[in-house]
C-alpha positions in Angstrom: 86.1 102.7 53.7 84.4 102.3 57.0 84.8 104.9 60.2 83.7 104.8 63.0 82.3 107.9 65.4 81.4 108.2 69.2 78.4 110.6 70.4 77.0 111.6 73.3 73.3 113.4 73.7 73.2 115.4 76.4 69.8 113.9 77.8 67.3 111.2 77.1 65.2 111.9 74.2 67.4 113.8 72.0 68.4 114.4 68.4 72.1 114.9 67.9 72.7 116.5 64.3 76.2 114.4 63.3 76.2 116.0 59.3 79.4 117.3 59.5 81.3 114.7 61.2 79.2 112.5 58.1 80.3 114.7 55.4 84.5 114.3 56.6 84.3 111.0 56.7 82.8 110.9 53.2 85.5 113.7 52.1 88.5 112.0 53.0 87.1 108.5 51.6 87.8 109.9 48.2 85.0 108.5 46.6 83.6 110.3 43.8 80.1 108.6 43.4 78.7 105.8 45.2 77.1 105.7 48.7 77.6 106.3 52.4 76.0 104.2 54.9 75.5 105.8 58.6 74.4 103.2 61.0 74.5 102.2 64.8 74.9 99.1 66.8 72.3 100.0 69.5 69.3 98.7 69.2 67.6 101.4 71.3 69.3 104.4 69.2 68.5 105.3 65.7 70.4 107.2 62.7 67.3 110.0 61.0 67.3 112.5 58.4 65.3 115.0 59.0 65.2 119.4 58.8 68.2 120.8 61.2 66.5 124.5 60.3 64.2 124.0 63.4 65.1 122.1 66.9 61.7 122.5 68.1 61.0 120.3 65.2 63.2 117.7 66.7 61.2 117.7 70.2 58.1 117.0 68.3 59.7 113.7 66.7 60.7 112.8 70.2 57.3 113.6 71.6 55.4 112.0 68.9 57.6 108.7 69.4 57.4 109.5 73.1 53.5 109.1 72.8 53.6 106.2 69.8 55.6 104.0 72.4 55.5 105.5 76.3 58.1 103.5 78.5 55.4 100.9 80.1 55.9 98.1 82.5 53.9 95.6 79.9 56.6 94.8 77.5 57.4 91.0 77.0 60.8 92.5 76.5 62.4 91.6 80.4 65.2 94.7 80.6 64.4 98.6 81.6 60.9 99.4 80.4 62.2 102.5 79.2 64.3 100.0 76.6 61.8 98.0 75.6 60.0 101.3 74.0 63.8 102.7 72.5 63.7 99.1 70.6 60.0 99.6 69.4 61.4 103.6 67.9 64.4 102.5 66.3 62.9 99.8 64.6 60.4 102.2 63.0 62.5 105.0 62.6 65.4 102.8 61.6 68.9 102.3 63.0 70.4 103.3 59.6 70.5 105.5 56.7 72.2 104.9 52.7 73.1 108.7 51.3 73.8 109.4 47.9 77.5 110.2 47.1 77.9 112.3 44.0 81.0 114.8 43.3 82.4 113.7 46.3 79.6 114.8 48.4 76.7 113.9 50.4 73.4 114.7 48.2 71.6 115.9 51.0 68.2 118.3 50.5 68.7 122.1 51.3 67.3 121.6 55.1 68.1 118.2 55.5 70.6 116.9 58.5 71.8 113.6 59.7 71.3 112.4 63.5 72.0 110.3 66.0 68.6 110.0 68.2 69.1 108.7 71.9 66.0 107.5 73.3 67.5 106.1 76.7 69.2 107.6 78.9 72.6 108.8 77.2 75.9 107.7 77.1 78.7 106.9 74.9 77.3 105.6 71.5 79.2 104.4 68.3 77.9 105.3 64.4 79.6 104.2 61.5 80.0 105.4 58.1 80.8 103.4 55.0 81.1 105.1 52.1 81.3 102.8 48.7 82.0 103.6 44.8 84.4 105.0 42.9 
């Protein structure tokens, strides 16, 4: 089963906590056990698991990629500077995640969440979910 999901952060920079829509799509797949995929198209947007207990949490990960790869005007890459670093952070932090399905759920830990991260400016974004097994 594959669905697919629009999201929209609200500014540039931001983690937007898409469990829930994750763990419907994974519901009404009616697999038992298997796996779920969540992935993105964009290149300058990334899928994370991380805490959803603490947003200022989130701001450090944004600040840390933020300072790992500042928009600069030295990329080879030739579009919006502020791109060139968004593809740099969602190679490294990754543009997908694979999620364990077991009872018909997502095994996620106690305080773990799955996001969408925006690192341009936002706008309508797609994520898709594909959930395999039995």
């Amino acid at each position: 089963m594959l669905e697919k999901r629009i999201v929209q952060a609200e500014h540039k920079g931001m983690l937007v906590e898409i469990t829930s829509s994750v763990q419907e799509i994974v519901a009404a797949s009616g697999v038992r056990s298997g796996v779920a995929v969540v992935s993105t198209p964009d290149v300058d947007a990334g899928v994370l698991i991380t805490s959803f207990y603490d947003p200022k949490g989130h701001e450090d990960i944004i600040d840390d990629f933020v300072r790992i790869w500042p928009a600069r005007d030295n990329f080879h890459f030739e579009g919006a500077v502020s791109e060139g670093a968004a593809h740099s952070k969602s190679s490294i932090a990754g543009q997908s995640v694979d999620l364990i399905v077991e009872d018909g759920e997502l095994k996620l830990g106690g305080s773990q969440g799955i996001f969408f991260a925006e690192y341009t400016e936002p706008r309508a974004r797609e994520y898709s979910v594909a959930v395999f097994g039995a």
